[in-house]
Steps between C-alpha positions, in 0.01 A plus 500: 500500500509161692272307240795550280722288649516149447531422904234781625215452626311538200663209284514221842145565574485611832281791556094560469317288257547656150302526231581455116312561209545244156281560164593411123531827323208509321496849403739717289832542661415874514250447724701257730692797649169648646377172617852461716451843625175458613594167635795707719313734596195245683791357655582139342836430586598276149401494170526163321538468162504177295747378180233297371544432139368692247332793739663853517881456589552490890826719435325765343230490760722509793676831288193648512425423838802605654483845346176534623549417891793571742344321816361152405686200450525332140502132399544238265142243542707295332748459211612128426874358401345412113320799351791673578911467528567537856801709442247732284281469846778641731593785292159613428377454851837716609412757233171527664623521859731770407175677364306471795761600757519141598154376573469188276444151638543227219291155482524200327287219439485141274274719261216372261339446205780520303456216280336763270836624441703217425694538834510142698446549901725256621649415882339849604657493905846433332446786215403761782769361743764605188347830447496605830847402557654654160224814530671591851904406386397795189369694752816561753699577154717163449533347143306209490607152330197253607429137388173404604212271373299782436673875494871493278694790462904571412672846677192662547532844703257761521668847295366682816519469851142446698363737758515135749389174530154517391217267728383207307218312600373157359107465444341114507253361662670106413708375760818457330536896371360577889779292631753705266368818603551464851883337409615814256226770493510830690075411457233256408206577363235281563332480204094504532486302859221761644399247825738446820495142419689572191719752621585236742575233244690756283719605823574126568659452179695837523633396889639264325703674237583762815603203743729364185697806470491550872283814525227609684178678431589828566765492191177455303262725311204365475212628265124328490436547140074549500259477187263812626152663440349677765141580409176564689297196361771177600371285225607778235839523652540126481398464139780762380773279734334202365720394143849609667382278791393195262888517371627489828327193567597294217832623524493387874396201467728256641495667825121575562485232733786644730339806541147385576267569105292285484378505106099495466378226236385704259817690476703204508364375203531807307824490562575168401285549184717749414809330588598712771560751218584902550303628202316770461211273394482256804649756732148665431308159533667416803482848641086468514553195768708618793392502819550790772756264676711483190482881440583580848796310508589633203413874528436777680153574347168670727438835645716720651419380863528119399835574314623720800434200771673246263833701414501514888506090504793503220683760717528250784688264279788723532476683154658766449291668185200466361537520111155539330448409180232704371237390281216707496125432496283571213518861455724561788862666391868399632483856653219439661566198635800617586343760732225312621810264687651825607218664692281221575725181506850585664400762736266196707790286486735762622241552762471103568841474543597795728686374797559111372854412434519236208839451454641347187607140631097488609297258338508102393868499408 
């Protein structure tokens, strides 16, 4: 199966535009099996799952998961080098590739909120730079001694030998962790970027990181990572996009300028009333003030025909995979969501994009 290999075409991105599929598991893990099957069967070509915090373990998830499909791609949306050893990382993302016949991709990113926990977030580029490095040395079965600002270990060797060199991707939407990804990843997720004219300033920073390690874009997997509701009334589908898109901004704040948001006064001052703060509480203030510029930049959020005509835009950047991010609109389920993008959303695109080439060094690089 080519997707298994590291080198096929698959893992480098070349190929049709694919389509991937990331929610937090939000129901019982028992359920999660059916949900990958059905998400298999309408034809997604990745599931995402996410190691945030204190929701269900992505581990047991991905178990489930990969007993439940044989076809569709499984990933890691993303783990980070503090929550976790990274020597606990590799082995449990090997055991997991072994279970699914080798169809795991593995992602890391600087991670967040984790002041909650006690755990400091310090130098993240250098702390994923380690764990990518030390992840892939487990991986090809040496015994690892590895001094580092971050990741520390003494003779560590996995007790079994992985199925291969599992794909690992790092998510960001900074400029520093996009620079890194295109330097050591096999992917980057861009993380939230849902307008060409972020894309573009995402895939500047990551030509870098390529140019620095002297390769090109076609080494490169590279996966649009989309906060998505497709409904028929666009306001509705904007308002259940809207908190996830008020974090992004704040978060992105020191590079709103470079990529053209323009902050409306009213919004502005919320957010600097709240001190630029991710709470819940002025997450939901600032949430009430965003305008349609700032949620299409940040979202893919509108009816199935708007949603279908924009994916086509982020295509021509060069992407490689659309990842949605599902959040669904008042009384709308993931499933239904889910195939609501399959039979209404992809198919247009598919049809939009018959007979274009995009290859994977197009775009603002």
């Amino acid at each position: 199966m080519e997707g298994n290999r590291v080198d096929g075409a698959w893992a480098s991105g070349r190929g049709a535009l694919r389509f991937g599929f990331g929610a937090v598991v939000d129901v019982p893990l028992r359920q999660l099996g059916s949900r990958a099957e059905d998400l298999e069967l309408l034809g997604f070509d990745r599931l995402w799952l996410p190691d945030e915090r204190l929701t269900r373990n992505v581990y047991t998830g991905l178990t489930v998961c990969a007993l439940n499909t044989s076809r569709m791609q499984l990933g890691i949306a993303v783990t980070n080098p503090y929550t976790r050893n990274v020597a606990l990382t590799a082995a449990a993302a090997a055991s997991i590739d072994e279970l699914a016949d080798g169809r795991l991709s593995l992602g890391f990113g600087a991670g967040g909120g984790l002041a909650h926990y006690g755990i400091e977030r310090s130098r993240p580029a250098v702390a994923v730079r380690e764990a990518v490095e030390v992840v892939r040395l487990l991986l090809s079965g040496q015994t690892v001694t590895y001094e580092g600002r971050h990741v520390r270990m003494r003779e560590a060797r996995l007790d079994f030998a992985a199925l291969r060199q599992i794909p690992i991707y790092v998510a960001a939407r900074g400029p520093r962790l996009l620079e890194l990804a295109g330097e050591v990843g096999d992917g980057a997720i861009i993380g939230g970027f849902a307008s060409p004219a972020g894309i573009d300033h995402a895939r500047a920073a990551i030509g870098r990181g390529l140019e620095r390690s002297g390769r090109e874009w076609k080494d490169l997997d590279l996966v649009s990572w989309l906060y998505t509701c497709v409904a028929d009334d666009p306001a509705t589908a904007r308002r259940a996009v809207s908190r996830l898109v008020t974090t992004s901004l704040v978060t992105s704040r020191p590079i709103l300028d470079s990529i053209g948001v323009r902050i409306p006064q009213r919004l502005l001052a919320c957010l600097e009333s709240s001190g630029w703060s991710v709470g819940p509480e002025a997450i939901d203030e600032c949430s009430r003030h965003l305008s349609d510029e700032i949620l299409d930049a940040f979202s893919l959020a509108g009816t199935p025909g708007e949603c279908a005509r924009k994916l086509r835009q982020i295509a021509a950047t060069g992407v490689r995979e659309i990842a949605f991010v599902a959040l669904p609109a008042p009384g709308q389920s993931v499933e239904q969501l889910a195939r609501r993008l399959a039979t209404e959303v992809i198919p247009e695109v598919r049809s939009g994009l018959s007979g274009e080439a995009v290859s994977p060094g197009q775009g603002g690089a």
